[in-house]
C-alpha positions in Angstrom: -6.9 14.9 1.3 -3.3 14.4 2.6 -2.2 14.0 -1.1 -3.1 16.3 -2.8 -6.2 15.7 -4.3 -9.0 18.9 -3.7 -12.4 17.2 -2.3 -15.4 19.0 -4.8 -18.9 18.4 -4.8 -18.2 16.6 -7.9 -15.9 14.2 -6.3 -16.4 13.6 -2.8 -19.6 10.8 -3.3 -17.1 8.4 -5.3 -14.8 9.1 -2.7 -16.7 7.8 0.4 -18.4 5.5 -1.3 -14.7 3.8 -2.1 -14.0 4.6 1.6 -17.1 2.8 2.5 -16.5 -0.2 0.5 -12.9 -0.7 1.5 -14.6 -0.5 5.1 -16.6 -3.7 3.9 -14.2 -5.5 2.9 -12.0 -5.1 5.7 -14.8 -5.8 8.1 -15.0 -8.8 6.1 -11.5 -9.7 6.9 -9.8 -9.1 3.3 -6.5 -7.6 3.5 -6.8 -4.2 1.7 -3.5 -3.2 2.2 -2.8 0.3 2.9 -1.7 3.5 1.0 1.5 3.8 -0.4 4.1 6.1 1.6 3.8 9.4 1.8 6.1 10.7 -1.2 7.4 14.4 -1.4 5.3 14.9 -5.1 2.7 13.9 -2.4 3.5 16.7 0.0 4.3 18.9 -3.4 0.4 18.2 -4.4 -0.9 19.1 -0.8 0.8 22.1 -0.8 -0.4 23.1 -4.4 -3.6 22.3 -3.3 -3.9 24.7 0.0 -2.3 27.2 -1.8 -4.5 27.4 -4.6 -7.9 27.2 -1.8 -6.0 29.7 0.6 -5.6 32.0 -2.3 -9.3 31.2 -3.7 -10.7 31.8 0.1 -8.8 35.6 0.2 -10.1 36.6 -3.0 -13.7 36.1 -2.0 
């Protein structure tokens, strides 16, 4: 995702499903809010992150 955070097999069903539900409840009309800004640790993480799949991906 945009920060950081590397989508898995592991992870990616409690993902959507919090996706989903926040979907809900906005359909709903709750105010969810949004995500904080976009930080530079953010970008930092992102960057980590493609790095360590791009380098994963050449090795293969």
């Amino acid at each position: 995702n945009p920060r950081g955070e590397f989508y898995s097999r592991e992870n990616i069903r409690e993902a959507l499903d919090m996706r989903n539900f926040m979907d809900i409840l906005r359909s709903t009309g709750v105010e969810t809010g949004g995500p904080s800004a976009f930080s530079n640790s953010d970008r930092q993480n992102f960057a980590k992150q493609l790095d360590r799949f791009l380098a994963g991906s050449l090795r293969r």
